[in-house]
GURODREN-886113 format. One record per residue (C-alpha): residue in one letter; x, y, z. Coordinates in steps of 0.2 Angstrom, whole numbers, padded with zeros to 4 digits, always signed. Example, Ala and Ser with C-alpha at 12.3 -4.5 7.8 and 13.67 -1.06 7.14 Angstrom:
BEGIN
A+0062-0022+0039;S+0068-0005+0036;
This chain:
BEGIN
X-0025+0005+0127;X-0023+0021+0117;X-0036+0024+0104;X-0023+0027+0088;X-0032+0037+0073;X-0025+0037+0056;X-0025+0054+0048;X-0020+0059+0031;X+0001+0060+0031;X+0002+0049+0046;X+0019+0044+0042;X+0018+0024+0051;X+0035+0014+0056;X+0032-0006+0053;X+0040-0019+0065;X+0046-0032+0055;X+0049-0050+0059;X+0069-0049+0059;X+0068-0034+0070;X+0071-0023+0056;X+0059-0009+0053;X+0048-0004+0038;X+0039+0013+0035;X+0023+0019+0026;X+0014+0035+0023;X-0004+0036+0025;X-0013+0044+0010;X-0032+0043+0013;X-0043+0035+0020;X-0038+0016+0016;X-0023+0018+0005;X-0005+0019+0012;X+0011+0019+0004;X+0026+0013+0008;X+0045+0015+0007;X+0058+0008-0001;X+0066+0008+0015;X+0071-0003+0028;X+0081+0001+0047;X+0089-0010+0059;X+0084+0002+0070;X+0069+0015+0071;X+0074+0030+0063;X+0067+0049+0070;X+0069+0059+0053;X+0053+0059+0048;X+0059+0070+0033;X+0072+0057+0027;X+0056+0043+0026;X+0045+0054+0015;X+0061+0056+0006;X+0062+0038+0000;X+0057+0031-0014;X+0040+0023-0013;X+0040+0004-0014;X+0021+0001-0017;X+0004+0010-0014;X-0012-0001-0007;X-0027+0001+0002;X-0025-0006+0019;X-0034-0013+0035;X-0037+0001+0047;X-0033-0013+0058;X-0014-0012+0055;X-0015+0006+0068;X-0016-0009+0082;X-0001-0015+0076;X+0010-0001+0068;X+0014+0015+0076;X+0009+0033+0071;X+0029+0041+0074;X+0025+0057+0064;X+0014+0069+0051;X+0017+0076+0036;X+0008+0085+0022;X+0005+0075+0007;X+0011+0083-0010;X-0002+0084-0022;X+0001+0068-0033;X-0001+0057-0014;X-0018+0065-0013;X-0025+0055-0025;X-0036+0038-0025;X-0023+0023-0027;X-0029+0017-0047;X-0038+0000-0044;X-0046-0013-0054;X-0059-0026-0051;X-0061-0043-0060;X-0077-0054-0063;X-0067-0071-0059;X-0083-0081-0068;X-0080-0069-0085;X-0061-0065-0082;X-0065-0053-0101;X-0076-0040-0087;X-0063-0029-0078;X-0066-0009-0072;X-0055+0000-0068;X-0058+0016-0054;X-0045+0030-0057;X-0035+0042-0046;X-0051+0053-0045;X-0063+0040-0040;X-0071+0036-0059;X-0075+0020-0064;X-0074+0011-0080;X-0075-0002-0089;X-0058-0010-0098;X-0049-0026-0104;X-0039-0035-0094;X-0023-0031-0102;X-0027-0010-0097;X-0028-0018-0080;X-0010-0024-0080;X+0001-0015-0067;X-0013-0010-0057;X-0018-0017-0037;X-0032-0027-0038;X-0048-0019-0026;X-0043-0029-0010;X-0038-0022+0007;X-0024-0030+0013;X-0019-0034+0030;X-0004-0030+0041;X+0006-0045+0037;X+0002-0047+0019;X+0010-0030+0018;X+0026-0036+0030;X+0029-0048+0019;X+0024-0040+0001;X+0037-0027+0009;X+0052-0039+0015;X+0051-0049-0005;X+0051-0034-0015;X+0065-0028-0004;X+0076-0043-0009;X+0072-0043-0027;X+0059-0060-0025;X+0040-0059-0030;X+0027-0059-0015;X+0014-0072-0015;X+0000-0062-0009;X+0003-0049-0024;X+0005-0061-0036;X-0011-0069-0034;X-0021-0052-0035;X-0013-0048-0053;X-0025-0048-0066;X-0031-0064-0074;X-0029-0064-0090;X-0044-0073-0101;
């Protein structure tokens, strides 16, 4: 088996379970993005995927190399070069929230400044599949909606 590397701009193509095809784009170390795109079939233009509107931005399993392929590399524009911002809850004192920004900082905030923001969680190929597949057909995914904020 091929050893697969994720490198920053891997641009990554996503098998789906209908056979359709997702896309995401590789932005640091964890955090991929991903298109607001989905194929029937696998498409080549690697220039027309960057050039879609990105769905969502998470920090994800490195595991998801094993099971996505690496079709192609571009260079991240400066905004994609950025930390994903991310916050973290204390689920005994739901009032304690940080947040760590797009440079790396970390503060503390309330949980309404947290609102809007991924929870610090690395999600796993097929919570991404499907988080990608609801918000694609206007419904709310399950796995997102139980890392939103708590509010106290």
């Amino acid at each position: 088996m091929t050893r697969k590397n994720i490198k920053l701009g891997s641009v990554l193509q996503i098998p789906l379970k209908d056979g359709t095809f997702a896309y995401g784009w590789a932005r640091n170390y964890l955090d991929v993005s991903y298109f607001k795109l989905i194929s029937e079939k696998p498409i080549q233009d690697i220039e027309f995927i960057v050039g879609s509107n990105i769905l969502f931005s998470v920090p994800t399993s490195k595991s998801v190399i094993k099971e996505w392929d690496i079709i192609g590399q571009v260079t991240l524009s400066d905004d994609l070069n950025k930390l994903i911002p991310i916050f973290r809850q204390d689920m005994a004192h739901l009032e304690r929230c940080s947040i760590c920004d797009e440079e790396g900082n970390t503060y503390d905030a309330s949980p309404e400044e947290c609102i809007g923001l991924e929870r610090s969680s690395v999600w796993k190929a097929g919570h991404v599949e499907e988080r990608i597949v609801e918000e694609m057909a206007g419904r709310k995914s399950k796995f997102y909606e139980r890392r939103k904020v708590q509010l106290p």
